[in-house]
TORGU-499901 format. One record per residue (C-alpha): x, y, z. Coordinates in steps of 0.25 Angstrom, whole numbers, padded with zeros to 4 digits, always signed. Last residue first. Example, Ala and Ser with C-alpha at 12.3 -4.5 7.8 and 13.67 -1.06 7.14 Angstrom:
2
+0055-0004+0029
+0049-0018+0031
REM end
This chain:
670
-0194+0381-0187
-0201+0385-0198
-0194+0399-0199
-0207+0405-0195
-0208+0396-0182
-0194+0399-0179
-0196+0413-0178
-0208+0411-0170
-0202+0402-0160
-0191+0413-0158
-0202+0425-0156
-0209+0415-0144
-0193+0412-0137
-0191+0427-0140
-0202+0430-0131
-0194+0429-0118
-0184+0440-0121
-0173+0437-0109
-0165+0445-0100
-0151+0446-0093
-0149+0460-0098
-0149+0453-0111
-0153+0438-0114
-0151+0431-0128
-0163+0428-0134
-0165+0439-0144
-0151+0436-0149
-0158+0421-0155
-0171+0427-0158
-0161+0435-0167
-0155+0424-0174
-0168+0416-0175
-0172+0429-0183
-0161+0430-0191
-0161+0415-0195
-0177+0415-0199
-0175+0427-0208
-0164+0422-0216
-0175+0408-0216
-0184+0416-0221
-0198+0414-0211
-0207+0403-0216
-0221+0409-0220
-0235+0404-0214
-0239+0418-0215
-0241+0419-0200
-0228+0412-0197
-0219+0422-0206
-0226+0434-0201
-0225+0429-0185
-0212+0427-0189
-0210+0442-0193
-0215+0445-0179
-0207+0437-0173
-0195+0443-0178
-0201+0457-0176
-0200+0452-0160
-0188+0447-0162
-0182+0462-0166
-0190+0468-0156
-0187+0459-0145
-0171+0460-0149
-0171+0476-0148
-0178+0472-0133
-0165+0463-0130
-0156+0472-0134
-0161+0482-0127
-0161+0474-0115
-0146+0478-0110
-0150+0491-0111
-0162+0494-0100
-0152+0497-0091
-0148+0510-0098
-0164+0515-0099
-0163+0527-0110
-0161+0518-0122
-0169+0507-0117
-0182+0515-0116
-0179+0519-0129
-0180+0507-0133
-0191+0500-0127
-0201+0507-0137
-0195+0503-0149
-0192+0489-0143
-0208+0488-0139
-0211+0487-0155
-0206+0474-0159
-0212+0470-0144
-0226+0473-0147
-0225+0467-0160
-0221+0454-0156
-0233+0455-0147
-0241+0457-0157
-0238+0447-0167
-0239+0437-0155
-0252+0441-0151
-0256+0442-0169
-0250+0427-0170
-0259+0423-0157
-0271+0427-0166
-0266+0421-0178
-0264+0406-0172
-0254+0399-0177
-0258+0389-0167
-0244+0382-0162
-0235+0394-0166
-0246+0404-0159
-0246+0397-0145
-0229+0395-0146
-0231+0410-0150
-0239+0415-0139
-0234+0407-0129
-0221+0415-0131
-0228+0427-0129
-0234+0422-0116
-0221+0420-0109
-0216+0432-0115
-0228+0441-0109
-0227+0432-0097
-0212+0433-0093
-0207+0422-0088
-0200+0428-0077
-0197+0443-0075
-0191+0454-0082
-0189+0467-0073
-0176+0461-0068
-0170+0459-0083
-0173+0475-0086
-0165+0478-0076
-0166+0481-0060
-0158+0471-0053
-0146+0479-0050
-0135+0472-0044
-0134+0473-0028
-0135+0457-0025
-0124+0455-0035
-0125+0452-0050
-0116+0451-0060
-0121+0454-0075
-0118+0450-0091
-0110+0438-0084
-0123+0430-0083
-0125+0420-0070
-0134+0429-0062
-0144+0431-0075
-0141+0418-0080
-0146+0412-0070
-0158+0402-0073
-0166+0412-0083
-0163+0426-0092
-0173+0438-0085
-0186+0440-0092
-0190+0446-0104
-0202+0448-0113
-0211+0457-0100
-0198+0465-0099
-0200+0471-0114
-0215+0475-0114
-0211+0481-0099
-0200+0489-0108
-0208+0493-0118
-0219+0498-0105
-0208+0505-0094
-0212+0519-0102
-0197+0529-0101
-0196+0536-0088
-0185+0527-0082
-0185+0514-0090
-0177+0503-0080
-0184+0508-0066
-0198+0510-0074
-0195+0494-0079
-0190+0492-0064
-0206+0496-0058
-0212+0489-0070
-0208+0476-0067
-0211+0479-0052
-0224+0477-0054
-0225+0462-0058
-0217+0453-0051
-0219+0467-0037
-0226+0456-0026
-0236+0465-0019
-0246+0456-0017
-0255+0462-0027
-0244+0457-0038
-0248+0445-0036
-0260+0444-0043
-0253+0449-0056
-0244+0436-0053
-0256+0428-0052
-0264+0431-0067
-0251+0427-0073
-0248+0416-0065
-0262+0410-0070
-0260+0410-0086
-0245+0406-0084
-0250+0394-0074
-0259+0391-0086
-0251+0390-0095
-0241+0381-0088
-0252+0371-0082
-0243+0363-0073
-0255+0361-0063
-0255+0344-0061
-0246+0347-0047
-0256+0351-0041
-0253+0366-0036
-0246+0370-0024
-0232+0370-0030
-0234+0372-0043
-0244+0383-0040
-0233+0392-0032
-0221+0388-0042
-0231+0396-0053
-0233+0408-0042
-0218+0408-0042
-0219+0412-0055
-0226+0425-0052
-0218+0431-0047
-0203+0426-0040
-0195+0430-0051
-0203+0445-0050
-0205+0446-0036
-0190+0448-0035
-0189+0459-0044
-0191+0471-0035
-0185+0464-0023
-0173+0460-0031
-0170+0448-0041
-0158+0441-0047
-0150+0434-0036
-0164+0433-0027
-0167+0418-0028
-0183+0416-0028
-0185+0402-0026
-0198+0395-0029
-0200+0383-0018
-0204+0370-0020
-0213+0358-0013
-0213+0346-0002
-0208+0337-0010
-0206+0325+0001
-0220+0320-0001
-0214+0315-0015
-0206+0308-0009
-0217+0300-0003
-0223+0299-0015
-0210+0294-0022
-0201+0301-0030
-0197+0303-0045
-0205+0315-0050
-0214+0313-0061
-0227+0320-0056
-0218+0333-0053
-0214+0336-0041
-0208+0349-0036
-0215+0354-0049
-0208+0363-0059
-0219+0365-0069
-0222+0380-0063
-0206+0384-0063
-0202+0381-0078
-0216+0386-0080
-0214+0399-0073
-0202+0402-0081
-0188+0402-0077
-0182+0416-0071
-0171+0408-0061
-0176+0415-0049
-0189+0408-0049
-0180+0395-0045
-0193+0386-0045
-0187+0375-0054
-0178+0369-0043
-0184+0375-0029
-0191+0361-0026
-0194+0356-0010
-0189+0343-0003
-0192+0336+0009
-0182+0323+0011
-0183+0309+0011
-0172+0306+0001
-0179+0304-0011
-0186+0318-0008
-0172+0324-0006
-0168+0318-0020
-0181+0321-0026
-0179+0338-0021
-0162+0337-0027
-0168+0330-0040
-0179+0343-0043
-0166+0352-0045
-0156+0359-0039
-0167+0370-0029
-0170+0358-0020
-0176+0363-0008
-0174+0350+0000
-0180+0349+0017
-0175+0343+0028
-0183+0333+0037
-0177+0322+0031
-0164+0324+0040
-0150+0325+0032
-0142+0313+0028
-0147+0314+0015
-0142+0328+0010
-0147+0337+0004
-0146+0352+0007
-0139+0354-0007
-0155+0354-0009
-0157+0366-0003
-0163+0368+0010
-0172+0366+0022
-0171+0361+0036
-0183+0360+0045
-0184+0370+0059
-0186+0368+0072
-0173+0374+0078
-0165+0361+0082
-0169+0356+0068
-0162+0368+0060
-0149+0368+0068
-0149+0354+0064
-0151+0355+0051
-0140+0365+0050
-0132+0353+0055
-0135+0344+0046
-0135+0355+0036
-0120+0357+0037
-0116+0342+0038
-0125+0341+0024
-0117+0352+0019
-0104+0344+0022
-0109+0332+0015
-0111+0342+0003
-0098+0346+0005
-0093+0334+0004
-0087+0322+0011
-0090+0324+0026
-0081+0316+0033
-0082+0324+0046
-0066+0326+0046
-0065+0327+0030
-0078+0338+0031
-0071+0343+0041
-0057+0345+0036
-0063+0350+0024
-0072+0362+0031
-0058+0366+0040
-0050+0366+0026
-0061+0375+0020
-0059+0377+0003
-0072+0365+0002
-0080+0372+0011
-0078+0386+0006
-0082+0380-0008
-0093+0372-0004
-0103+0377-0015
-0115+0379-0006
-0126+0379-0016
-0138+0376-0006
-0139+0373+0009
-0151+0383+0011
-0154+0381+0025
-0169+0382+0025
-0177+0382+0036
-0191+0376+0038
-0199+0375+0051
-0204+0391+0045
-0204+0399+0059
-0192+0408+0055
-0186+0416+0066
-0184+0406+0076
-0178+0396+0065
-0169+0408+0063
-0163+0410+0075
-0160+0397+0076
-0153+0396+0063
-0144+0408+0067
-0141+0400+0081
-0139+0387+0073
-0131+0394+0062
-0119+0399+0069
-0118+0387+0078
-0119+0378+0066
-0108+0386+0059
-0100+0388+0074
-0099+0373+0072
-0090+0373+0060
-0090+0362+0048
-0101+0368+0041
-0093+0382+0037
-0106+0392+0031
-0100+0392+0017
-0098+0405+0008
-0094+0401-0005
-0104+0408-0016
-0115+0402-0025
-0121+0413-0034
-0124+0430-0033
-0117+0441-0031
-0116+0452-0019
-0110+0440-0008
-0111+0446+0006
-0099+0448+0011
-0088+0435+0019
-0075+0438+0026
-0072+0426+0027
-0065+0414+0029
-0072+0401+0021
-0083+0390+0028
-0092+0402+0034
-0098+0403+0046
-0085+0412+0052
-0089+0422+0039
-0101+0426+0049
-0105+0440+0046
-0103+0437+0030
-0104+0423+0032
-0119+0422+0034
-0121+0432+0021
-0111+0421+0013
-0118+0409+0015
-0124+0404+0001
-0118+0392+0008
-0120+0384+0021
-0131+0390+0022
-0145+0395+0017
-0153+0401+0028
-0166+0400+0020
-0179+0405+0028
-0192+0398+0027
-0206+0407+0026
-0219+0400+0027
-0229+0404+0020
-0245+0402+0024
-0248+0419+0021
-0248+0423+0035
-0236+0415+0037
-0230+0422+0027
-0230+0436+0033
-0225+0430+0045
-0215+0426+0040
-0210+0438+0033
-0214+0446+0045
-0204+0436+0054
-0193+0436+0044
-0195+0454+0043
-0195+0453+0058
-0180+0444+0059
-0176+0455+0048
-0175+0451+0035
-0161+0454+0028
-0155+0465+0018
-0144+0474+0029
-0133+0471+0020
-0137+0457+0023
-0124+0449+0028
-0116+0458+0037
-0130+0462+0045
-0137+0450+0041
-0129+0441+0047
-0123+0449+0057
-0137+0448+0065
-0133+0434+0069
-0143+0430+0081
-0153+0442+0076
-0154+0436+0060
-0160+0442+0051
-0162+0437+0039
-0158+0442+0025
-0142+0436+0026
-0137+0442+0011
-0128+0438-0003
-0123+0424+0000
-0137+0420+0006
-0147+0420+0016
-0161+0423+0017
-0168+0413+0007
-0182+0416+0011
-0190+0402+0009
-0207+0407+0007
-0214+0395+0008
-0230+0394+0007
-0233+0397-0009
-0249+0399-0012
-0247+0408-0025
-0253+0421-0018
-0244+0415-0004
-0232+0417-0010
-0235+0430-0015
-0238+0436-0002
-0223+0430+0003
-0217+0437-0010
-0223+0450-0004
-0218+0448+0010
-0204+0444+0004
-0202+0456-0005
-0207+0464+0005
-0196+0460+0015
-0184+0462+0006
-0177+0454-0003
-0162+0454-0003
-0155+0450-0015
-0147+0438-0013
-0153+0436+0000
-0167+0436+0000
-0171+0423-0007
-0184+0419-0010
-0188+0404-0008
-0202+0403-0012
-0210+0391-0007
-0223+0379-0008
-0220+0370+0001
-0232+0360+0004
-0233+0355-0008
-0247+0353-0018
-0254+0365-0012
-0269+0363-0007
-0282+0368-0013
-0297+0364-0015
-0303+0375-0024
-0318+0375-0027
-0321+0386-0035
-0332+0396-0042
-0324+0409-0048
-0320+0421-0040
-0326+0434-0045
-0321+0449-0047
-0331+0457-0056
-0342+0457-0067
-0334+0459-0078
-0325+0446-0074
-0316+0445-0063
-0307+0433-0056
-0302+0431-0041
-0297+0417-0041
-0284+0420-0038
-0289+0427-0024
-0296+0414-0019
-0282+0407-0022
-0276+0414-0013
-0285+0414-0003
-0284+0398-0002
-0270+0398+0000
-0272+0408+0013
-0283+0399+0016
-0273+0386+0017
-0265+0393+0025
-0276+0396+0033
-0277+0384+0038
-0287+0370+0033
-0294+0380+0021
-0307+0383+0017
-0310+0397+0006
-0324+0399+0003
-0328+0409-0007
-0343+0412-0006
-0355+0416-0012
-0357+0405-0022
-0343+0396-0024
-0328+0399-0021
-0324+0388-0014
-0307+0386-0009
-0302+0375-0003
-0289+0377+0004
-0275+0368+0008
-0265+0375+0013
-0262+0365+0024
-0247+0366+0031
-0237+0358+0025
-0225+0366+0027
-0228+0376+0039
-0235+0389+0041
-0245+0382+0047
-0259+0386+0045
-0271+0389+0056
-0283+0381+0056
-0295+0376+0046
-0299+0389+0039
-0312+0394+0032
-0311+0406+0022
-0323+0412+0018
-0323+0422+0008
-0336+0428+0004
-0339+0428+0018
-0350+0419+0023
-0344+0412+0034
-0341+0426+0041
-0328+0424+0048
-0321+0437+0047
-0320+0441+0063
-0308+0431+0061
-0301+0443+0053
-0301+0449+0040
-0296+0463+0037
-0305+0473+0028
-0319+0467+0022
-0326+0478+0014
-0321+0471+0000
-0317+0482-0009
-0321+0476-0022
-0306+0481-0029
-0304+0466-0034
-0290+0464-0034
-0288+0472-0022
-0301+0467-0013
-0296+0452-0017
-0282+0455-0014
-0287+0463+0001
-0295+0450+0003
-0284+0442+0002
-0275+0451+0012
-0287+0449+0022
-0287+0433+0019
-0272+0433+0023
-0274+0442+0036
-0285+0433+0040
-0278+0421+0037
-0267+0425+0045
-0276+0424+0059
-0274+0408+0057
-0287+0400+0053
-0296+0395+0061
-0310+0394+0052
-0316+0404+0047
-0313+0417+0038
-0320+0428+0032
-0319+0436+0020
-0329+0446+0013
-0333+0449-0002
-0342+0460+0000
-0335+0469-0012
-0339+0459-0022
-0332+0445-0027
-0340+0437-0038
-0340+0421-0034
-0341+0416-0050
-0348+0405-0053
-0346+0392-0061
-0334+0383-0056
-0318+0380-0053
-0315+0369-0047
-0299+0368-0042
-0292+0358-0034
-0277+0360-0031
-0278+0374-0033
-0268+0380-0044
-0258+0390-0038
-0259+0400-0044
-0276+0402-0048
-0278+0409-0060
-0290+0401-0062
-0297+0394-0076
-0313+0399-0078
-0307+0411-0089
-0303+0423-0089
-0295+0422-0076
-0293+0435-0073
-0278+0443-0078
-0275+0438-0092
-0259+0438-0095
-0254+0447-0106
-0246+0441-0117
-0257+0440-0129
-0258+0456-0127
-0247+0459-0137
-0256+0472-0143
-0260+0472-0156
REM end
């Protein structure tokens, strides 16, 4: 028997959706609306011309997924027949601005799909959503009979992904930026400087980037492609200049800027380090008001983020002229003297239209209201700026870099029905941002922290906030995240492209068996363990980097046996025999692929400990299904090797031993 209880379903089989994210209002009914070759387009209204190029790239899905060959090529205005297939009516024009109207409602009923929106923001949601609903039976591709009114729950719905620890090139972006708008997210904030790299271009200062980028950095056009190429999908796009700390790439060509002597390099590792822009001098704020002008030129967003976070003060404190200062001004601490800093950043900010944003270090009550918080500490840093008047946003809990499972992140609302503010305060949440930090990933595996969970943030922040049905989220994502691999994005297929890298000649499959139970160890016990040093040029192409996130087969494995420990069911019992089967026997075939693939040695361990658990579960299936309590000798050896199984090699983890160690227990009447 085949371990086939852990593969996901691909259609709907039954009348529920795989729609991510949720609709506010959803009906579903008899009928089905069958899709044939003549299915046509055609748009009304007064929408913007991106809508056209948007609902042509829509088209272009539906024509892949179903291979109909619909003989419509590229809409236009000319496409306005009110009896298309698809009709698509828009109010007006959207902004790409916070708060803009991406409400739709969507009718799929007798011959015709109608899709009305108040701009064509709105539609762009509303298409996407059209394409989830796509479903097949024997007789063909079909969209089921539905009414869908639709409108997101917060307004700012974001992806940070930072550029500058390892560099992330153009592609990478534009694909992530398609993504985004799959799962209806409407902010993308590129973190473009940092200790280890300056990724933008800048023309004022072009020694930034030339002394601090090793030649890794968007160009002015490359910004204004990426821009564009998210406004014609309703994404705004705001840059991250994050100062006074995380500085060391603006001192490398300006070490005048900074609070310590230099000279400064780019930093290779990874962590919290001293270079500090120097607040007290005025040829700082000269410095960063013709760089930040140029900038607000380049990037249209009104918002701009200064960063503000983990600034150590070390250089301040070790700085005569800095004390002085602060004793002369009477500015107390450092923190006091930060909020000098941003006052005057602020200002800088205001003069060129644009609206400051930044970590939560970035508080401070004496500052305008018309700033903005992205708490990343915790969920008391966004109430306290919502208690003090200000606009906030949550990162906490949607660090994707940190390898937590789609749950921990799905449940995590920005504000849940318990939280401790007013309705007015509550107005103030504005909404959350996943963040992609780039210590531990490169462009080939980048795709895969940031897929598909994030499409699990995306629902829980458009979403009402009543859907937090965890299986079911699991059950949808799945479906999803094959989807999004038509948009280029490389979660899934670049799996097997280092798995050939890692093997050679030898067949990828025991190994694939063997990465699809793993994933990388949590929180940052990857960057903090002695067992490896990292810098911005190590290799990230071993077995740990081709395991990802909350792995589904493990995942579902473990399911399995929480399912079959409450029923007893035989049927499950013979799933879960099957798969313990399957890996007992997967070692044999895994170990010569070993033996001849040196960087695959630092698991062996690991797969000789799958085997050996797996026969363990086995035996307690034996003891559970005679209704027999294991030996006690037996029971201690085994708890002691569930144990060694646990610990983390090559800084992974086997997923399943949690289900194989509850099976254990069971049998020894735990």
């Amino acid at each position: 028997m085949m371990c086939m209880a852990l593969s996901g379903l691909g259609f709907s089989q039954t009348g529920t959706s795989n729609l991510i994210p949720v609709p506010s209002e959803v009906k579903f009914s008899d009928g089905k609306y069958r899709l044939e070759s003549t299915f046509r387009v055609a748009i009304t209204g007064s929408p913007d011309e991106r809508i056209y190029g948007y609902a042509t790239r829509v088209l272009r899905r539906l024509d892949g997924r179903t291979g109909l060959f619909f003989a419509q090529d590229f809409l236009s205005a000319k496409d306005n027949d009110p009896q298309a297939s698809l009709l698509i009516q828009v109010g007006r024009p959207g902004k790409v601005v916070l708060g803009e109207d991406e409400s739709y409602h969507l009718s799929v009923a007798g011959n015709q799909v109608k899709l009305t929106a108040p701009t064509d923001i709105g539609a762009m949601r509303g298409l996407e959503t059209f394409l989830q609903l796509l479903n097949a039976d024997e007789q063909g591709y079909y969209l089921p009979f539905v009414e869908i009114n639709d409108t997101p729950r917060f307004p700012w719905r974001g992806l940070m992904i930072d550029v500058c620890r390892h560099w992330l090139p153009l592609d990478v972006i534009l694909r992530n930026i398609d993504g985004m708008a799959a799962v209806k997210l409407n902010v993308l904030h590129l973190h473009l400087t940092e200790d280890q790299g300056f990724r933008v271009e800048s023309k004022t200062f072009p020694e930034l980037t030339r002394m601090g980028s090793d030649g890794n950095y968007f160009t002015q056009e490359q910004i204004r492609e990426i821009i564009r190429y998210a406004a014609d999908r309703g994404i705004r796009v705001m840059p991250e200049f994050d100062v006074p700390g995380h500085a060391t790439s603006w001192c490398v060509s300006h070490p005048e800027l900074a609070s310590a002597p230099g000279p400064y390099t780019i930093e290779r590792h990874f962590g919290v380090f001293n270079p500090t822009l120097d607040p007290t001098k005025d040829a700082t704020y000269q410095f960063l008001d013709a760089f930040l002008k140029e900038m607000a030129g380049l990037f249209t967003d009104e918002y701009m983020h200064i960063g503000g976070d983990e600034n150590n003060g070390k250089q301040w404190n070790a700085n005569p002229d800095i004390q002085a200062f602060m004793k002369a001004n009477n500015i107390a601490s450092n923190h006091d003297l930060q909020a000098y800093f941003n006052r005057h950043i602020l200002d800088i900010l205001t003069k060129y239209g644009k609206k400051m944003i930044g970590w939560d270090e970035i508080l401070q009550t004496t500052l305008p209201k018309n700033i903005v918080i992205q708490s990343w500490r915790g969920r008391d840093g966004m109430m306290n700026a919502a208690k003090n008047g200000y606009q906030s946003i949550l990162s906490n809990g949607y660090y994707i870099d940190l390898i937590q499972s789609t749950d921990f992140h799905y449940l995590n609302d920005p504000m849940p029905e318990n939280i401790d503010l007013t309705p007015e305060q509550k107005k103030l949440i504005l909404g959350g941002e996943a963040t992609m930090w780039s210590e531990m990933v490169t462009w080939e595996t980048v795709d895969s922290r940031i897929w598909p969970r994030t499409a699990a943030i995306a629902e829980r922040l458009w979403s009402p906030s009543s859907v937090k049905d965890v299986e079911d989220m699991y059950r949808r994502l799945d479906e999803v995240s094959l989807r999004l691999e038509e948009l280029g994005l490389t979660h899934e297929k670049n799996v097997n492209m280092m798995l050939r890298r890692m093997t050679g000649s030898y067949d990828i499959q025991p190994l694939r068996n063997f990465v699809d139970l793993c994933e990388p160890v949590k929180i940052y016990r990857r960057s903090s363990t002695r067992e490896v040093s990292y810098t911005s040029y190590s290799p990230f192409t071993r077995f740990v980097d081709a395991t990802r996130p909350d792995p589904e087969k493990a995942r579902n494995f473990n399911k399995l046996v929480d399912s079959y420990l409450g029923s007893r069911d035989k049927n499950i019992a013979k799933d879960i025999d099957a798969c313990l089967s399957e890996w007992m026997e997967n070692h044999a075939k895994l170990a010569p692929v070993i033996e001849h693939s040196p960087i695959l040695k630092e698991v062996q361990s690991m797969s000789d400990d799958l085997l050996k658990t797996s026969r363990l579960g086995l035996e307690a299936m034996n003891y559970l299904n005679k209704k027999q309590k294991a030996p006690k000798n037996w029971s201690v050896a085994a708890m002691e090797a569930i144990q060694n199984a646990k610990k983390a090699r090559g800084q992974a983890e086997i997923m399943v031993i949690p289900g194989i160690e509850k099976l254990v227990q069971a049998a020894a009447g735990k």
